[in-house]
mmCIF file of the N, C-alpha and C atoms, coordinates in Angstrom:
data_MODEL
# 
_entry.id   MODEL 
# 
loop_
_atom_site.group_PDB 
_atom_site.id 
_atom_site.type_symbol 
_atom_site.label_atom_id 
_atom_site.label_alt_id 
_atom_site.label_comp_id 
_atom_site.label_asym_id 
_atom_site.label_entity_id 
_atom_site.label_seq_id 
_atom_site.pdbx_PDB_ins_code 
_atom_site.Cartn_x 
_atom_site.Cartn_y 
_atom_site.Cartn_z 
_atom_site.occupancy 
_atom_site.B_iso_or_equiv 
_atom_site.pdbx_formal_charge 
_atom_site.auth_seq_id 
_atom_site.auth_comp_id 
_atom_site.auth_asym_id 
_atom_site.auth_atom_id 
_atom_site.pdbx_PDB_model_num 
ATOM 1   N N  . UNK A 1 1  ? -60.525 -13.290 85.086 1.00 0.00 ? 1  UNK A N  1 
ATOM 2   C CA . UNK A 1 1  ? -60.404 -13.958 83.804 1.00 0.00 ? 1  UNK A CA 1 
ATOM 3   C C  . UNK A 1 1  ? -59.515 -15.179 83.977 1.00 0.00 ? 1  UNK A C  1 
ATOM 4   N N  . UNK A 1 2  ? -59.794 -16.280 83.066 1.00 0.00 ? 2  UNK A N  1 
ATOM 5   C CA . UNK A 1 2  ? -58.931 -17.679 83.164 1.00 0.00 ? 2  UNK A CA 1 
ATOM 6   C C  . UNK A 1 2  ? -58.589 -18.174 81.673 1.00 0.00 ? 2  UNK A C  1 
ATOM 7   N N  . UNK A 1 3  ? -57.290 -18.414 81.602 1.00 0.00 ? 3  UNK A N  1 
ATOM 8   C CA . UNK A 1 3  ? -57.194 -18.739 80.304 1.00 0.00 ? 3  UNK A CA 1 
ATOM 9   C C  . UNK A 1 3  ? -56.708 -20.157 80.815 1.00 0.00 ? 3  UNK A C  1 
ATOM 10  N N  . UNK A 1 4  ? -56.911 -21.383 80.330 1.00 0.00 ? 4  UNK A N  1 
ATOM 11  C CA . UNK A 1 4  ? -56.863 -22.474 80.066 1.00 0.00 ? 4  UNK A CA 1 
ATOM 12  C C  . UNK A 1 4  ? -55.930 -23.090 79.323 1.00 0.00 ? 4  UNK A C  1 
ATOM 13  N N  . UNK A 1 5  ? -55.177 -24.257 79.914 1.00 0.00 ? 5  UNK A N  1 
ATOM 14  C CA . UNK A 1 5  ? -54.251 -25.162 79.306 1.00 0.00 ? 5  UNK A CA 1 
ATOM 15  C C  . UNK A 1 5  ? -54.781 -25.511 77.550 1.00 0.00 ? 5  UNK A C  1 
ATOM 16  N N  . UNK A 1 6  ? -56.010 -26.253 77.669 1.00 0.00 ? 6  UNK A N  1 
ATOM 17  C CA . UNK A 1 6  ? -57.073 -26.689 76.607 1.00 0.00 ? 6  UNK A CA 1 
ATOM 18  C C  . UNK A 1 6  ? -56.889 -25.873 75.638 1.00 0.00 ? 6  UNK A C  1 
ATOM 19  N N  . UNK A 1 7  ? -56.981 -24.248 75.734 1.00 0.00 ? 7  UNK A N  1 
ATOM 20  C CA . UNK A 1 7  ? -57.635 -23.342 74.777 1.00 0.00 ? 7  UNK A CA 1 
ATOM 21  C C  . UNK A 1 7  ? -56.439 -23.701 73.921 1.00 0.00 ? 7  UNK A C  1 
ATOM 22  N N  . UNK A 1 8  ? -56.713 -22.808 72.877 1.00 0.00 ? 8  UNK A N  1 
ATOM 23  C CA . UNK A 1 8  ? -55.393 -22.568 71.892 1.00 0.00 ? 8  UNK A CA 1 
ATOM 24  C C  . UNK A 1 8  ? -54.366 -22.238 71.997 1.00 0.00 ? 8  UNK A C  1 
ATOM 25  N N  . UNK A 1 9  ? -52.812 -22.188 71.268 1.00 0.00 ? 9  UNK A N  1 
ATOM 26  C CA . UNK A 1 9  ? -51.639 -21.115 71.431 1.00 0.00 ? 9  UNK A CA 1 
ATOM 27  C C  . UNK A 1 9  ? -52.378 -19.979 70.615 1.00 0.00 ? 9  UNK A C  1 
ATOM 28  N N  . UNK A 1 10 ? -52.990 -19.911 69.744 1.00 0.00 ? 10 UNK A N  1 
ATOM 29  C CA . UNK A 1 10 ? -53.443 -18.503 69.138 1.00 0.00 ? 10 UNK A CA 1 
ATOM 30  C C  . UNK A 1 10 ? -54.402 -17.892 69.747 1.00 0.00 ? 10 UNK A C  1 
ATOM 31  N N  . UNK A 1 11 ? -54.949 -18.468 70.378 1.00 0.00 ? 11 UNK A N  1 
ATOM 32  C CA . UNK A 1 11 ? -55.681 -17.498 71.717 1.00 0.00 ? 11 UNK A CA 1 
ATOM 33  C C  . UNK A 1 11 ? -55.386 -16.708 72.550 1.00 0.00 ? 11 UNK A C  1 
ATOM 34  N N  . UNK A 1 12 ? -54.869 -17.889 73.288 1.00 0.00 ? 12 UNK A N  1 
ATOM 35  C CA . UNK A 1 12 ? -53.916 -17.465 74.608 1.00 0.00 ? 12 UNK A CA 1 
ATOM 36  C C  . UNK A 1 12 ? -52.846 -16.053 74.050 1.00 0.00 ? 12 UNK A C  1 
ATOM 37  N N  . UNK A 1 13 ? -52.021 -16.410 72.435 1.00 0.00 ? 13 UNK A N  1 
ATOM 38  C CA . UNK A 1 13 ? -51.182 -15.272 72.544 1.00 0.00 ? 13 UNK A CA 1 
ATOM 39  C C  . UNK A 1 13 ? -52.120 -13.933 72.290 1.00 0.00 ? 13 UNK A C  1 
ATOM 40  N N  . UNK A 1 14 ? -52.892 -13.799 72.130 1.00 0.00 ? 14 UNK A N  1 
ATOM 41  C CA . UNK A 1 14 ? -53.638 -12.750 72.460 1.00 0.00 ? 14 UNK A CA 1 
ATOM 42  C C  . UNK A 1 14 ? -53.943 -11.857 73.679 1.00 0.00 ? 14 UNK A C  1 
ATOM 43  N N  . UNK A 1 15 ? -53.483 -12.550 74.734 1.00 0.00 ? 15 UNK A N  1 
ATOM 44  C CA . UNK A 1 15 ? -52.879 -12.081 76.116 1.00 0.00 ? 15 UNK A CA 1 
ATOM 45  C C  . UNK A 1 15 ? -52.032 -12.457 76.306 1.00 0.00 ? 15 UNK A C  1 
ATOM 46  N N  . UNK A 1 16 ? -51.766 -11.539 78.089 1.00 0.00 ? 16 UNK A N  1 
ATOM 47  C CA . UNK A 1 16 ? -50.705 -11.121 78.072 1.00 0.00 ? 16 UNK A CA 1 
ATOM 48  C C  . UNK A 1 16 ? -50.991 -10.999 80.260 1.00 0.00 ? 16 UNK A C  1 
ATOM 49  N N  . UNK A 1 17 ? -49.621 -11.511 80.688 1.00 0.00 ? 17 UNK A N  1 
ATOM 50  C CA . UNK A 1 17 ? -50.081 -11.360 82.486 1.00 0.00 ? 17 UNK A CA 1 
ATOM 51  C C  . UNK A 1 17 ? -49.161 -10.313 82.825 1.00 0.00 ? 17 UNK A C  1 
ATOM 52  N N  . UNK A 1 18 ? -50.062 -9.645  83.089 1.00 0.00 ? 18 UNK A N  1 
ATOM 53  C CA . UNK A 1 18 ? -49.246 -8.472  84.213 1.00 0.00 ? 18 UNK A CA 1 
ATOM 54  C C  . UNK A 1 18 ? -49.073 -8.281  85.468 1.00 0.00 ? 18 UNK A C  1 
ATOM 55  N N  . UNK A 1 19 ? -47.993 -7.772  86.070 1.00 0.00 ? 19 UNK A N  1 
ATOM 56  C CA . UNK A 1 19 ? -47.967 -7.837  87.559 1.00 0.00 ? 19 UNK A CA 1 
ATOM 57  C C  . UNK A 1 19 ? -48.454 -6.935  88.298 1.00 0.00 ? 19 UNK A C  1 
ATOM 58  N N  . UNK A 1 20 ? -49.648 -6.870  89.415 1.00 0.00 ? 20 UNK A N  1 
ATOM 59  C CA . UNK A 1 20 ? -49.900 -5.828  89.918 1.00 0.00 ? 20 UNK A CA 1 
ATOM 60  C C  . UNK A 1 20 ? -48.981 -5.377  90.735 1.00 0.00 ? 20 UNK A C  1 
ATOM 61  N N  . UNK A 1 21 ? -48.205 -6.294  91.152 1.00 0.00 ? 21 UNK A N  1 
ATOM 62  C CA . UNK A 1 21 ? -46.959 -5.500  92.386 1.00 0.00 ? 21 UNK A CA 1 
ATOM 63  C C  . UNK A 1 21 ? -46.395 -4.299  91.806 1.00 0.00 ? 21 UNK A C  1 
ATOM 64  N N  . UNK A 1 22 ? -45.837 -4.319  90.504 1.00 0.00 ? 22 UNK A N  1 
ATOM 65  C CA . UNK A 1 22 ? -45.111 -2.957  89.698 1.00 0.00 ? 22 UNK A CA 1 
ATOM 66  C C  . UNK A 1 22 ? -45.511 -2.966  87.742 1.00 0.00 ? 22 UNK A C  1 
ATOM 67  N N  . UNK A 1 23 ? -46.548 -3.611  88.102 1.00 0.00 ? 23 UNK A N  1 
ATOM 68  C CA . UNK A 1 23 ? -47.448 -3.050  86.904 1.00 0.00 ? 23 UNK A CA 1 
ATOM 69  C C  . UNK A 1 23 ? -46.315 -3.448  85.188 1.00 0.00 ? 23 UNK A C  1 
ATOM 70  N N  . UNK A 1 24 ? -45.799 -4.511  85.294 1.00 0.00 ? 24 UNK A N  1 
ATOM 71  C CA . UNK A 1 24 ? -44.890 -4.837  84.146 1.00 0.00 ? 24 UNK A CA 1 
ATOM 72  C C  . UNK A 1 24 ? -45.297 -6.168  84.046 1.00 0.00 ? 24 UNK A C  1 
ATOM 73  N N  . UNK A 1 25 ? -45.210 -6.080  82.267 1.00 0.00 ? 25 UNK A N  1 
ATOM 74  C CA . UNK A 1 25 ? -45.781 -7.380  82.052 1.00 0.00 ? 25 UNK A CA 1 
ATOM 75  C C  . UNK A 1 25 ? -44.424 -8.734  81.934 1.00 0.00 ? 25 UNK A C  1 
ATOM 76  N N  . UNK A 1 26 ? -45.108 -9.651  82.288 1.00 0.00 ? 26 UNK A N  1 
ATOM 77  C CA . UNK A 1 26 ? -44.439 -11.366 83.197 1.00 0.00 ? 26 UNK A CA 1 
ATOM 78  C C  . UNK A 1 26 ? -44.043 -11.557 81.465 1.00 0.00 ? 26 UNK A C  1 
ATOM 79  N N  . UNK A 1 27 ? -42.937 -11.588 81.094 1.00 0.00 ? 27 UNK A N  1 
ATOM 80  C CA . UNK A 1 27 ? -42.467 -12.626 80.368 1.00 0.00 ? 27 UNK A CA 1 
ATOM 81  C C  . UNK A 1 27 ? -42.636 -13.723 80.182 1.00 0.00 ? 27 UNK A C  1 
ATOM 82  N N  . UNK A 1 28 ? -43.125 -14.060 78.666 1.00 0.00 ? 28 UNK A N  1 
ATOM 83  C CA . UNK A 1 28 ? -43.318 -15.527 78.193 1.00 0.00 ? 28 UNK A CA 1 
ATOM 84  C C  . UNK A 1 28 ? -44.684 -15.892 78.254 1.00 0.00 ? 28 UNK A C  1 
ATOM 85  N N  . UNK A 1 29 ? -44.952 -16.893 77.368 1.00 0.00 ? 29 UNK A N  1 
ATOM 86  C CA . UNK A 1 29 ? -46.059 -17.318 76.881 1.00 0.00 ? 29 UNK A CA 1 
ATOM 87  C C  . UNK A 1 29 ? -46.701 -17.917 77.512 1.00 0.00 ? 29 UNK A C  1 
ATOM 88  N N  . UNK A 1 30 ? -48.030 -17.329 77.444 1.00 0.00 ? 30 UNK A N  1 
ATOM 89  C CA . UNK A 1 30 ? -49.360 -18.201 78.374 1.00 0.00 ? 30 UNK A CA 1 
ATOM 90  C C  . UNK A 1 30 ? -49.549 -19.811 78.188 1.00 0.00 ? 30 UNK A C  1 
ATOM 91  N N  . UNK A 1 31 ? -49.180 -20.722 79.505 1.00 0.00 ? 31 UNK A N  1 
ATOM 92  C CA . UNK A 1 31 ? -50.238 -21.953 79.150 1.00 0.00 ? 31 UNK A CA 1 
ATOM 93  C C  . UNK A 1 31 ? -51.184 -22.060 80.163 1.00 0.00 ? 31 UNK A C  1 
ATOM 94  N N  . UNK A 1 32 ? -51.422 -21.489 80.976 1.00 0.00 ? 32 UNK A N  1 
ATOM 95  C CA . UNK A 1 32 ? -52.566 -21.208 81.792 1.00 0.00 ? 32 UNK A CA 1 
ATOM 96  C C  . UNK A 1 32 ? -52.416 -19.848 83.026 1.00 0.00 ? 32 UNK A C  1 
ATOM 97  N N  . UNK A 1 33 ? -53.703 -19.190 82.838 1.00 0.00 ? 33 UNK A N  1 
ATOM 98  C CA . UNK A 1 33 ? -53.758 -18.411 84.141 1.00 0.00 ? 33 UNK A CA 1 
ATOM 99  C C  . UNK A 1 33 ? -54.667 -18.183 84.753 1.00 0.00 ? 33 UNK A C  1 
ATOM 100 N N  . UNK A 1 34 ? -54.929 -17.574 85.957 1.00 0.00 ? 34 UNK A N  1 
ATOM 101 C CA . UNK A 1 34 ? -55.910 -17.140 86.490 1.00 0.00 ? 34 UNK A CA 1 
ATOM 102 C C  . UNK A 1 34 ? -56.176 -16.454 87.341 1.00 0.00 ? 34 UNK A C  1 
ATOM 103 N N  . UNK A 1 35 ? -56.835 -15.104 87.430 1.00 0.00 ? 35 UNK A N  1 
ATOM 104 C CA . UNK A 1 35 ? -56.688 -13.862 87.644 1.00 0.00 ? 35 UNK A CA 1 
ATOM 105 C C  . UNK A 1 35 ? -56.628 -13.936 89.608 1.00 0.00 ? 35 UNK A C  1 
ATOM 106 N N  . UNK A 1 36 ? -58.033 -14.807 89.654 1.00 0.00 ? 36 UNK A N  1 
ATOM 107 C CA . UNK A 1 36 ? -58.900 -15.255 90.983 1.00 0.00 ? 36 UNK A CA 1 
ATOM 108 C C  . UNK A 1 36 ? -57.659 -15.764 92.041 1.00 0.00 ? 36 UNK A C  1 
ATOM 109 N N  . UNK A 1 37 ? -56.893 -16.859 91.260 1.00 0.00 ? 37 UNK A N  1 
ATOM 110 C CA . UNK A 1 37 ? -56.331 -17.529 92.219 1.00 0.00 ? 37 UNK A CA 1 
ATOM 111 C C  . UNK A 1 37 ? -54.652 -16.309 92.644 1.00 0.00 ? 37 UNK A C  1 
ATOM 112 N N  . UNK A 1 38 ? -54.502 -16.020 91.446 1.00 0.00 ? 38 UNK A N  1 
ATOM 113 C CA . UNK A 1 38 ? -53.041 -15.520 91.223 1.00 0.00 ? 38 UNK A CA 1 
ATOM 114 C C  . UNK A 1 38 ? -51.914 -16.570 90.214 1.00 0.00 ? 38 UNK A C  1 
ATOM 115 N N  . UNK A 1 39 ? -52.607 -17.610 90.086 1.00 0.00 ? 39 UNK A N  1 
ATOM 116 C CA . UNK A 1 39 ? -51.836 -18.953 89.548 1.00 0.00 ? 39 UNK A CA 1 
ATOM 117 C C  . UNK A 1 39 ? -51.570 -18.234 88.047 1.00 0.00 ? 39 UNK A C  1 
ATOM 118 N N  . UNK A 1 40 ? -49.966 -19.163 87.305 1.00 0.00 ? 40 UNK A N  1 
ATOM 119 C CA . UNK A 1 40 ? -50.027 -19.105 86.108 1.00 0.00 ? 40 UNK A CA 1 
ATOM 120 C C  . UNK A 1 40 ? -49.066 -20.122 86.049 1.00 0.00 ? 40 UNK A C  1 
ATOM 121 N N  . UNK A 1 41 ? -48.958 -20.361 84.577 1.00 0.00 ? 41 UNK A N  1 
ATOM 122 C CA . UNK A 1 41 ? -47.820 -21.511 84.260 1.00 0.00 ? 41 UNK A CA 1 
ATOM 123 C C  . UNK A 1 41 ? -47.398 -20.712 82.375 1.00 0.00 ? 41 UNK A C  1 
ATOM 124 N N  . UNK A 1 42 ? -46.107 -20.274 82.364 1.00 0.00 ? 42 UNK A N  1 
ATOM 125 C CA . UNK A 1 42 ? -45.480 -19.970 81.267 1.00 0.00 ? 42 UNK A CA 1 
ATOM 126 C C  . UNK A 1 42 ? -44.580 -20.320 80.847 1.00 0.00 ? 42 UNK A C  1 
ATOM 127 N N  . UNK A 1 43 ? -44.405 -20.683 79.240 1.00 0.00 ? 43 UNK A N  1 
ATOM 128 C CA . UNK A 1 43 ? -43.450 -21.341 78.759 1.00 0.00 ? 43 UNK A CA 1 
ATOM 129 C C  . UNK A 1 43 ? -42.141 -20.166 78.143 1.00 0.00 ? 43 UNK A C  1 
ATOM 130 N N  . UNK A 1 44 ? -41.136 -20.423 78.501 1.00 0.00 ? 44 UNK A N  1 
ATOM 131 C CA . UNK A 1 44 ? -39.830 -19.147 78.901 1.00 0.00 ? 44 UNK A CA 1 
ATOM 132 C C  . UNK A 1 44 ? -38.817 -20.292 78.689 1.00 0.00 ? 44 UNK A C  1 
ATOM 133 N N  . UNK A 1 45 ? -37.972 -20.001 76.981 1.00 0.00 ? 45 UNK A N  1 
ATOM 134 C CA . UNK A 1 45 ? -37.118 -20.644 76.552 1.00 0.00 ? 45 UNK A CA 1 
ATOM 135 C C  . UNK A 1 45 ? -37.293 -22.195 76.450 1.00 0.00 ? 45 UNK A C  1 
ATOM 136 N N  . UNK A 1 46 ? -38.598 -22.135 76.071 1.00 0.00 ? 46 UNK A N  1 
ATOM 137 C CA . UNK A 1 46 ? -39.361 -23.630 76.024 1.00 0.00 ? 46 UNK A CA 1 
ATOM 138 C C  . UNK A 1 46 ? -39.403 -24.309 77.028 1.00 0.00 ? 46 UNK A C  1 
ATOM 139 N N  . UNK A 1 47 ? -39.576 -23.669 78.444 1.00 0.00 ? 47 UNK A N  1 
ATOM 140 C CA . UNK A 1 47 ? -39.389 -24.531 79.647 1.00 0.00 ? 47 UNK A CA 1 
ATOM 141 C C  . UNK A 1 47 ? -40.606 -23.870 80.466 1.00 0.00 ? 47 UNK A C  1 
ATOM 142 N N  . UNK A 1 48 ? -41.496 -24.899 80.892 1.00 0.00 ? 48 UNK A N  1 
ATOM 143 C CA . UNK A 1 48 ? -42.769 -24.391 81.590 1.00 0.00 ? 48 UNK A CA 1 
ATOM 144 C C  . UNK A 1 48 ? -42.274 -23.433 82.901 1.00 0.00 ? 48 UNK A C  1 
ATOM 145 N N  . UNK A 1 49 ? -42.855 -22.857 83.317 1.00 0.00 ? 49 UNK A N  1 
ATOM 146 C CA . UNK A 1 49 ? -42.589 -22.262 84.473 1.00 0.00 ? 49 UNK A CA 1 
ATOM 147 C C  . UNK A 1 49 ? -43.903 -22.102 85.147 1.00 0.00 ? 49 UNK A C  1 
ATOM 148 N N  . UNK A 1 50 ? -43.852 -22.252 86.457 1.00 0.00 ? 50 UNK A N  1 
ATOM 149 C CA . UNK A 1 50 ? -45.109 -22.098 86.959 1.00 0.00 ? 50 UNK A CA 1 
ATOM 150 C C  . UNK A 1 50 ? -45.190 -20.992 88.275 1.00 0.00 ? 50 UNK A C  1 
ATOM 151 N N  . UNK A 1 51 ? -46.134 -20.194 88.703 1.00 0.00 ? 51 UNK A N  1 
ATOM 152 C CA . UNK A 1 51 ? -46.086 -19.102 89.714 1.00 0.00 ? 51 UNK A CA 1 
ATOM 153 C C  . UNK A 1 51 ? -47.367 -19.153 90.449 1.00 0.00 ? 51 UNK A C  1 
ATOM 154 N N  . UNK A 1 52 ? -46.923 -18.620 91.683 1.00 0.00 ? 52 UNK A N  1 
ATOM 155 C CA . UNK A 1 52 ? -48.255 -18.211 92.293 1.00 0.00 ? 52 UNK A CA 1 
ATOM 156 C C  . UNK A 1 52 ? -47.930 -17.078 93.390 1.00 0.00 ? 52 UNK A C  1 
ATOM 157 N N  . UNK A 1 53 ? -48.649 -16.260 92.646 1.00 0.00 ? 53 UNK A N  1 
ATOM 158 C CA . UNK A 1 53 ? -48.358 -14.918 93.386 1.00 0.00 ? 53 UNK A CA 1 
ATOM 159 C C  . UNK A 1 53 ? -49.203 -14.424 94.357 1.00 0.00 ? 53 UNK A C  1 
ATOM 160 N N  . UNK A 1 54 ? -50.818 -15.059 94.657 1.00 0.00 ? 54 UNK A N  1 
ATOM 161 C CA . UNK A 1 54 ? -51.826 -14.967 95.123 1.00 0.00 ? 54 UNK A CA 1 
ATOM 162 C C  . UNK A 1 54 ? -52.661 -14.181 94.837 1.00 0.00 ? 54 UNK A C  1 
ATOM 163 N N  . UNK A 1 55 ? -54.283 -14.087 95.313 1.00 0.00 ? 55 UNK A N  1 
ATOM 164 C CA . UNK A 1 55 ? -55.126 -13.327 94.795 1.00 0.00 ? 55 UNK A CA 1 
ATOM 165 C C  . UNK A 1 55 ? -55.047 -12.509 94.644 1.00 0.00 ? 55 UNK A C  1 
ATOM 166 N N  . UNK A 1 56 ? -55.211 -11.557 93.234 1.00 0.00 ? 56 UNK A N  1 
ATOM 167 C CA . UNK A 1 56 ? -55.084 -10.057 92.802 1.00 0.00 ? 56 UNK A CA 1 
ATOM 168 C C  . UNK A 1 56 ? -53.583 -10.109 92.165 1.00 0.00 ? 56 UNK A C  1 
ATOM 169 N N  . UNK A 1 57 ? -53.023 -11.139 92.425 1.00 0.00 ? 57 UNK A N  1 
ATOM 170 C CA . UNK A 1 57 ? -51.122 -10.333 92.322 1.00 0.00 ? 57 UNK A CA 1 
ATOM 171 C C  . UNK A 1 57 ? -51.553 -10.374 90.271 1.00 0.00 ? 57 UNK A C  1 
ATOM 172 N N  . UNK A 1 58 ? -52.097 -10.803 89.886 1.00 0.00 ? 58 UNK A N  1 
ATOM 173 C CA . UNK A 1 58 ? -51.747 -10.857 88.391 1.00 0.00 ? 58 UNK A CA 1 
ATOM 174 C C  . UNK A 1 58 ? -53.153 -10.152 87.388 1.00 0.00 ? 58 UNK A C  1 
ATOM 175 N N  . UNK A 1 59 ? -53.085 -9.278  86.485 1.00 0.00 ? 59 UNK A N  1 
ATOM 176 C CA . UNK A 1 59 ? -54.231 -9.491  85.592 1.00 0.00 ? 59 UNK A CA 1 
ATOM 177 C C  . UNK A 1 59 ? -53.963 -9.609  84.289 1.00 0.00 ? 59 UNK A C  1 
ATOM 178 N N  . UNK A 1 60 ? -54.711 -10.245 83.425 1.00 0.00 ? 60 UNK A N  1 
ATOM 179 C CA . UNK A 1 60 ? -54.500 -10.653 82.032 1.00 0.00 ? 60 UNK A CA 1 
ATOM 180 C C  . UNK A 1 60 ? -55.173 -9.652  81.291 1.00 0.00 ? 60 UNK A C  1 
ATOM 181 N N  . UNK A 1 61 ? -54.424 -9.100  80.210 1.00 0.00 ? 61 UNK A N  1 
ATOM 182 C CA . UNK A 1 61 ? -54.623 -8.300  79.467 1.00 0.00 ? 61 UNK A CA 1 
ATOM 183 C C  . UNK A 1 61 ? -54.713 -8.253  77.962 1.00 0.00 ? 61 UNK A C  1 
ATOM 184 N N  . UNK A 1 62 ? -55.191 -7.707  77.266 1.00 0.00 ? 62 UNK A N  1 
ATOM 185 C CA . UNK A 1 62 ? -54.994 -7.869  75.589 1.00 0.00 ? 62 UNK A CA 1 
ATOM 186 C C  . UNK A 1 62 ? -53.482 -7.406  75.377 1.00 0.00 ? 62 UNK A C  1 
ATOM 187 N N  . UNK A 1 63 ? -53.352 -8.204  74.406 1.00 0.00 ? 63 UNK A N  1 
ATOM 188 C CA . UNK A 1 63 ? -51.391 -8.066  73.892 1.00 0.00 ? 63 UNK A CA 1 
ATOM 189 C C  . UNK A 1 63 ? -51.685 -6.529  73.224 1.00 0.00 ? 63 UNK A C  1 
ATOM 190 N N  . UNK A 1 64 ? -52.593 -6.777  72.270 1.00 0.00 ? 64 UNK A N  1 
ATOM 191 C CA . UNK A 1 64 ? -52.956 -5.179  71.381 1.00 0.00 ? 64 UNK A CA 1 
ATOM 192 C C  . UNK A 1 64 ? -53.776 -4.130  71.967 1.00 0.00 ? 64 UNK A C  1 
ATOM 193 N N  . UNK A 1 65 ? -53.246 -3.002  72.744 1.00 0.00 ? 65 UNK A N  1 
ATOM 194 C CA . UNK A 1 65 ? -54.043 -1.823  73.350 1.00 0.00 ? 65 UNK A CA 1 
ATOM 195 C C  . UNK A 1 65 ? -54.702 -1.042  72.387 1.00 0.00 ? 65 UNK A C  1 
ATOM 196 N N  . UNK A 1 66 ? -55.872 -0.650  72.289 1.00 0.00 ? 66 UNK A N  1 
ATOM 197 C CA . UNK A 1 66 ? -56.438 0.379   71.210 1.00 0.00 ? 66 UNK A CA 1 
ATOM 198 C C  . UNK A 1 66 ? -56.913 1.630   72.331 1.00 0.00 ? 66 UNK A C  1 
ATOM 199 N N  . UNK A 1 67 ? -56.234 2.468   71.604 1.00 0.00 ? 67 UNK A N  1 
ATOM 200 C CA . UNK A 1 67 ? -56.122 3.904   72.413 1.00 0.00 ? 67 UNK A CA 1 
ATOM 201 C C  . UNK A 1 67 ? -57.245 4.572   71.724 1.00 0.00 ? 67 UNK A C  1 
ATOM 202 N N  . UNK A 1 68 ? -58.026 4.961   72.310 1.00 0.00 ? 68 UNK A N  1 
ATOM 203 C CA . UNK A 1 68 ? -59.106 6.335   72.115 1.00 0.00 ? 68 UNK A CA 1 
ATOM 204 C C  . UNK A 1 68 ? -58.299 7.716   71.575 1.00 0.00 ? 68 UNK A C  1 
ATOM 205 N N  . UNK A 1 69 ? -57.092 7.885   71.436 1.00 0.00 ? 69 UNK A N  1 
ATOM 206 C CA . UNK A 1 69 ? -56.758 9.371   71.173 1.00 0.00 ? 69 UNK A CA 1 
ATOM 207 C C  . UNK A 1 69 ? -55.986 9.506   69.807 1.00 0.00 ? 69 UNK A C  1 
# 
């Protein structure tokens, strides 16, 4: 999955990047990611931040989980 600079802030906050290394989600707000590369760039105390963790290290998720039980 890729979320895009372009798209919306009300989109984007609809996800959410998690780390596969220990499975906790990355602080701060999406301005771009992408699952493929490992790339992201988040804004954290209004200051972009950018990462690259490499392929697989990240997946994007829905902010709201709906549980079956």
């Amino acid at each position: 999955m890729k979320l895009h600079a372009y798209q919306s802030a009300e989109a984007k906050h609809e996800y959410r990047v998690v780390s596969c290394y220990d499975y906790s989600d990355v602080e701060g707000e999406i301005v771009h990611a992408d699952e493929d590369t490992g790339e992201f760039t988040l804004t954290v105390n209004q200051e972009n931040k950018s990462f690259n963790v490499g392929p697989g290290g990240i997946r994007i998720l829905p902010r709201k989980v709906h549980r079956c039980w």
